[in-house]
C-alpha positions in Angstrom: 0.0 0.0 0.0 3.0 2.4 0.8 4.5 1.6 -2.1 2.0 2.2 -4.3 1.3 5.6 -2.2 4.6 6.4 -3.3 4.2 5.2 -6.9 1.7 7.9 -7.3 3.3 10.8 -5.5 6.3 10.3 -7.4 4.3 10.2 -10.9 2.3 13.4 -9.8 5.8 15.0 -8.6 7.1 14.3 -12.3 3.9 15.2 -13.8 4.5 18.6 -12.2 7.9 18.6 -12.6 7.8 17.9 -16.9 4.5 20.5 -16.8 6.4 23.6 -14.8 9.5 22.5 -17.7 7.5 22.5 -20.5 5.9 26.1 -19.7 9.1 27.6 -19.0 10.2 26.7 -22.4 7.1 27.9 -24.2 6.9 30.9 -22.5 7.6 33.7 -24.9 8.3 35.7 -21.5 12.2 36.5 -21.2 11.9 38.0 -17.4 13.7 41.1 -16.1 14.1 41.8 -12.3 13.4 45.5 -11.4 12.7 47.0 -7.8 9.2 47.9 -6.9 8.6 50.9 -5.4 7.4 51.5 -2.1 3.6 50.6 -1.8 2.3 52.5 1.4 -1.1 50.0 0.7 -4.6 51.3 1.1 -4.1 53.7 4.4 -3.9 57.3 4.7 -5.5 59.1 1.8 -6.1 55.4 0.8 -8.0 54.0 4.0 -11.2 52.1 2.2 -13.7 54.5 2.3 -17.5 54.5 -0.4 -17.0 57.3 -2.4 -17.8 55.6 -5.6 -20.4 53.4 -3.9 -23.3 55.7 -5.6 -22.5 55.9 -9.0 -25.2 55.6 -11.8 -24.5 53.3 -14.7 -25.1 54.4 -18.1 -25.8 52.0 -20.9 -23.6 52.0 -23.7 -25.1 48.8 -26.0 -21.8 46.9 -25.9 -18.8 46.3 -23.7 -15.8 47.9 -22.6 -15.8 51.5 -22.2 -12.3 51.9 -21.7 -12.5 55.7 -21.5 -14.9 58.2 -22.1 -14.9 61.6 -23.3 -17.2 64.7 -22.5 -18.5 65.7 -26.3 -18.1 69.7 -26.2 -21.7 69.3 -27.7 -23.3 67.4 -24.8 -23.0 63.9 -24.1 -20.4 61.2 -24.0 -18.6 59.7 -26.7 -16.7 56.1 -25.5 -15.0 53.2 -27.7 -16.3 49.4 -26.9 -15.0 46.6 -27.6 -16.3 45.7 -31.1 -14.6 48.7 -32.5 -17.7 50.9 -32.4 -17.5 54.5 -31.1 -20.3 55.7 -29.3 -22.3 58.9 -28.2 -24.3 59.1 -25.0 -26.5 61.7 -24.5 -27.6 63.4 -20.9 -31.1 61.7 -21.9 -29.5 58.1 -22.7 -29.7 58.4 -26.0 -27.3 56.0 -28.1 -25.8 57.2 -31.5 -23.0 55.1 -33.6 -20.7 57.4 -34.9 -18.7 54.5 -36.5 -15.9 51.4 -36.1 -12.6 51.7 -35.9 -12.2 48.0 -36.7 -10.2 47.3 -34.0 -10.0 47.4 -30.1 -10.3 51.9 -29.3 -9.0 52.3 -25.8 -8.2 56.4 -24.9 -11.0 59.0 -27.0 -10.9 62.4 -27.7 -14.3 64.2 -29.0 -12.9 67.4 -30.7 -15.4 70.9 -31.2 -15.8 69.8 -35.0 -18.0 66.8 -34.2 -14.6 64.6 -35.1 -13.1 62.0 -32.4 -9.7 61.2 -31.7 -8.8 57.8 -30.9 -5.7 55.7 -29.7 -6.5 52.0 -31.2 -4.9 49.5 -29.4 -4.7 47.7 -32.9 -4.6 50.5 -35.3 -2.6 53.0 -34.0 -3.7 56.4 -33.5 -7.1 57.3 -35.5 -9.7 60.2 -36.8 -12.9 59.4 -37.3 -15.0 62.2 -38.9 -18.8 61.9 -40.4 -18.4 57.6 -40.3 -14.7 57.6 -41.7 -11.6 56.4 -39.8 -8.4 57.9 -41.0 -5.3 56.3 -39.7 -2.9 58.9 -38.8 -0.2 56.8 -37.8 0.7 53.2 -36.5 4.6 53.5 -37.2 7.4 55.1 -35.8 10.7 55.6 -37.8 9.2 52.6 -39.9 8.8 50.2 -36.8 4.5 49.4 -36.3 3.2 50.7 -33.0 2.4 47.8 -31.2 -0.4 48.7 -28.5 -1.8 52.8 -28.6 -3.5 53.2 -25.4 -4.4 56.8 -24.5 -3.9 60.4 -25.9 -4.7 63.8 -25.1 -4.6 67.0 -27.1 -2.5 70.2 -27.3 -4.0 73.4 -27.9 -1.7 73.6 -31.1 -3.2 70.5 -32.7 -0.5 68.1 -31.2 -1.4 64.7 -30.2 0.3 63.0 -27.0 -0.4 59.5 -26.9 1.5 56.4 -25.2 2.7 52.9 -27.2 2.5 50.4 -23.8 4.4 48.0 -25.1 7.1 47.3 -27.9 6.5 43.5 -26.9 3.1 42.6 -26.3 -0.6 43.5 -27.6 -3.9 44.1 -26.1 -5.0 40.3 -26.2 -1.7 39.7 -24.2 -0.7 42.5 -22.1 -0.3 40.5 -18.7 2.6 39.4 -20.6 4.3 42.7 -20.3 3.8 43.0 -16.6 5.3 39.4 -16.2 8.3 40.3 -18.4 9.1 44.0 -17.2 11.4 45.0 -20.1 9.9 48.2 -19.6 9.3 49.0 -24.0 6.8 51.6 -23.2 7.1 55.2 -24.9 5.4 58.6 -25.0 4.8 60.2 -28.4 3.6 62.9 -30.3 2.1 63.6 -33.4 2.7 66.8 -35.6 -1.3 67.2 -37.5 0.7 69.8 -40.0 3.7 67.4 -41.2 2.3 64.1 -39.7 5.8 63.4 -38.1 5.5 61.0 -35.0 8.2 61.4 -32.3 9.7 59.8 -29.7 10.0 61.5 -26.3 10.2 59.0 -23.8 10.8 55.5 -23.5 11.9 52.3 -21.3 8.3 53.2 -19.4 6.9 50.2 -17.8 3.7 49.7 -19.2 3.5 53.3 -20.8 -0.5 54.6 -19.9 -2.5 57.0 -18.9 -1.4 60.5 -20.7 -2.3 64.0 -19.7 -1.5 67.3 -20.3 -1.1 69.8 -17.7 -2.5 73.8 -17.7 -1.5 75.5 -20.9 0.0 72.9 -22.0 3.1 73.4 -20.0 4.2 69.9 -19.3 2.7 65.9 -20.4 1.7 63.2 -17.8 2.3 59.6 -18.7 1.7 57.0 -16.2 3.9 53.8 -15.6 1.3 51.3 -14.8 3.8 48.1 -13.8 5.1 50.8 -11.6 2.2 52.5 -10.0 4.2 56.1 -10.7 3.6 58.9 -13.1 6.3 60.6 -15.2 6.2 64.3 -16.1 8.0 65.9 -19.3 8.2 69.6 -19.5 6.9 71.4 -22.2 7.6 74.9 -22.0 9.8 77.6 -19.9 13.0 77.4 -18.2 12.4 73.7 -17.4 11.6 72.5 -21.0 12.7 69.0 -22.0 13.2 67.7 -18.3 11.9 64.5 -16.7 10.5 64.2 -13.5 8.8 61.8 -11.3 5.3 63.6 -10.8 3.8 60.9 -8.2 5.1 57.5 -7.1 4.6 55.2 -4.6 0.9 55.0 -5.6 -0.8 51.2 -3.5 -2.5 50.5 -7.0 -1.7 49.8 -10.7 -2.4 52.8 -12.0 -4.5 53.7 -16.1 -5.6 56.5 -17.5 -5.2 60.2 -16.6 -6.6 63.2 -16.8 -6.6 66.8 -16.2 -10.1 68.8 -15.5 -8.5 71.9 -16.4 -8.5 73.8 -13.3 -6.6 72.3 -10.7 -6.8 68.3 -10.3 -5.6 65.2 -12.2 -6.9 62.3 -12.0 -6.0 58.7 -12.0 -8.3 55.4 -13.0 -6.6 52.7 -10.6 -7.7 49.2 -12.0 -6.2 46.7 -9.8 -4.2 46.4 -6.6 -0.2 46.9 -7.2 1.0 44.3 -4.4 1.1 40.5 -6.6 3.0 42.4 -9.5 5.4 43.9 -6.5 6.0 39.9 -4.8 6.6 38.9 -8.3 9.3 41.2 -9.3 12.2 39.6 -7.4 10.9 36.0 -9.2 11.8 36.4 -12.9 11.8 32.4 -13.0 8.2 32.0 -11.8 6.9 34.9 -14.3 8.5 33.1 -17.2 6.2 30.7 -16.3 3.3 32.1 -15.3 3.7 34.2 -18.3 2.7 30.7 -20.3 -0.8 30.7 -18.9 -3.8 31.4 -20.9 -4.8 35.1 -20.1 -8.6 33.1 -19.1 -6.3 31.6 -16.1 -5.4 34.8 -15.1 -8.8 36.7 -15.4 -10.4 34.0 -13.1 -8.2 34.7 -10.0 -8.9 38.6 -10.7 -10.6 40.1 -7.7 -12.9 43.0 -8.2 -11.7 46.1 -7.1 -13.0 49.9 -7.6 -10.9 53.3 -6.7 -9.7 56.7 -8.7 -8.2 59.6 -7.0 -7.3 62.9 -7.1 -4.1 64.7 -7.4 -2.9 68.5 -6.9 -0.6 69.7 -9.9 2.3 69.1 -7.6 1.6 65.5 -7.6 0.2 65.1 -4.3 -2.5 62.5 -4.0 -6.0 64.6 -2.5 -8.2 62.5 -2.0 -9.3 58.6 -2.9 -13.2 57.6 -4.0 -13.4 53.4 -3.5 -16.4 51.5 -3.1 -15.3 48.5 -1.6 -18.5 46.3 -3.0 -16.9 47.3 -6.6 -20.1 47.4 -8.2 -18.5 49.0 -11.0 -14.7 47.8 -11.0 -11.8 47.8 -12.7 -11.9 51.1 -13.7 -9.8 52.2 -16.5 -10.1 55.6 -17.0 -12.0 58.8 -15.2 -12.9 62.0 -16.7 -14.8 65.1 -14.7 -17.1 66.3 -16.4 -18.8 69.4 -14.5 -20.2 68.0 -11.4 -19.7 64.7 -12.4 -17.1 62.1 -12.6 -17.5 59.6 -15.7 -15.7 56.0 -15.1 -14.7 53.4 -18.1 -14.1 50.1 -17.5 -12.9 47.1 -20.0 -14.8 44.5 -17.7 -18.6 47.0 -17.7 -21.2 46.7 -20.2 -22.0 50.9 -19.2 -20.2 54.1 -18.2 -19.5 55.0 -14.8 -21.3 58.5 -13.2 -20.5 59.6 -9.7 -21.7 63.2 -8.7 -19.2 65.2 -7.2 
């Protein structure tokens, strides 16, 4: 009886064994150790508190607001994800403006009635009267690999963020479980249609925002939970600073309500990606697994906060039932906050 006890333990050992192998081989991971920063966890500013607990849900007919955008008309234009682009109106009113034809993360409704749109798979796009005009996906001849969110100068310039140089959309955990850091900030001239380069090696390049007139860019690090700022104009012009770090969350999109706040969609708790970044053997592997594998051990979660233009985090809204969770983006839009989510069938509205 023993023996055979130890016939099976033995078989399931190797079992294992030849299974943990075989993934580590596969893995198209190639692991890089970094040093997480400091995660003060929720406490403080942070303490669990129901400020988003009230929040109205707006239907959108599909799935996956990722961000949303106040329409200088009225309304709400958001991306879903079966390419469509959206407009919500106060009343609920639902009007296709038209499909990207791929997977439109950040959005940008201009004063002309036109949206901006950074396409995970296309690159960054127009769309005007039901046409999408690609106005880039390369960069010095090299295809963008994942556009994620963008904002707009007063001049016409687009900022937007590549995430990765290594993964796409439909396997971004990937990137996290590698942390070769390919992200990249860039910006796109509408007169000579020149795309450039300003920053790169970003973990997980995000969230982008500008500040007040236009004076400096935001771009989050998401694997990082920290927020870069590159200056724009004045006697600091062309200089890099850490704006906020040390944030207890993964952090997505940003944005500035053009008086005196930024603020910050957090998604997901940062502490698993921070006990795995010391273990670049176990992320090889685990970077193997089926992204389904991964979504089914996600735990719902629900929080955006505030910060001054110094960087200093305000205040923090939660709701700790995360009725509407994972939140990937938040935008004020007067007295209200509007919330995207790629895991929501509607938009998020929280009064103020």
């Amino acid at each position: 009886m023993i023996r055979q006890m130890l016939k099976v333990v033995l078989l399931t050992l190797g079992l294992i064994t030849a299974l943990t192998v075989a993934l580590y081989l596969v893995s198209p991971v190639r692991p890089v150790v970094w040093d997480a920063p400091p995660n003060p966890g929720f406490t403080g500013v942070f303490s669990v508190n129901d400020g988003l607990a009230g929040y109205q849900q707006l239907d959108v007919q599909g799935y996956g607001p990722e961000d949303v955008s106040c329409a200088p008309s009225g309304g709400y234009v958001t991306g879903l994800d079966d390419g469509r682009i959206v407009k919500v109106s106060e009343s609920g009113t639902i009007e296709e403006l038209g499909n990207t034809g791929g997977r439109p993360l950040g959005i940008h409704a201009l004063a002309d009635g036109s949206v901006l749109i950074a396409d995970a798979e296309r690159g960054l796009l127009k769309l005007a009267n039901g046409e999408v005009e690609v106005l880039a996906n390369e960069v010095d001849g090299e295809p963008m690999l994942f556009v994620d969110d963008l904002d707009v100068a007063a001049d016409g310039t687009v900022w937007f963020s590549d995430a990765s140089q290594r993964f796409g959309m439909t396997d971004n955990r990937r990137d996290f479980m590698e942390g070769s850091k390919t992200g990249r900030l860039l910006s796109f001239d509408p007169i000579t249609g020149q795309v450039t380069s300003h920053l790169e090696n970003l973990f997980f390049a995000n969230g982008v925002a500008l500040g007040p007139n236009d004076e400096y860019v935001l771009v989050n690090e998401t694997g990082l939970g920290q927020i870069q700022r590159l200056w724009l104009k004045g006697e600091r012009a062309g200089q890099v600073e850490l704006f906020v770090s040390e944030l207890p969350s993964a952090i997505d999109n940003l944005s500035f309500n053009g008086r005196d706040t930024v603020w910050v969609a957090m998604p997901n708790p940062r502490k698993i990606l921070d006990d795995l970044a010391p273990t670049p053997m176990l992320r090889r592997i685990l970077g193997a697994l089926p992204e389904s594998m991964a979504r089914a051990i996600e735990t719902d979660f629900a929080m955006v906060a505030a910060l001054d233009l110094e960087g200093n985090v305000t205040q923090s809204l939660q709701d700790p039932a995360a009725g509407y969770h994972h939140i990937t983006s938040v935008n004020q839009c007067g007295d209200h906050l509007l919330l995207g989510s790629l895991r929501e069938s509607g938009i998020g509205r929280v009064g103020l």
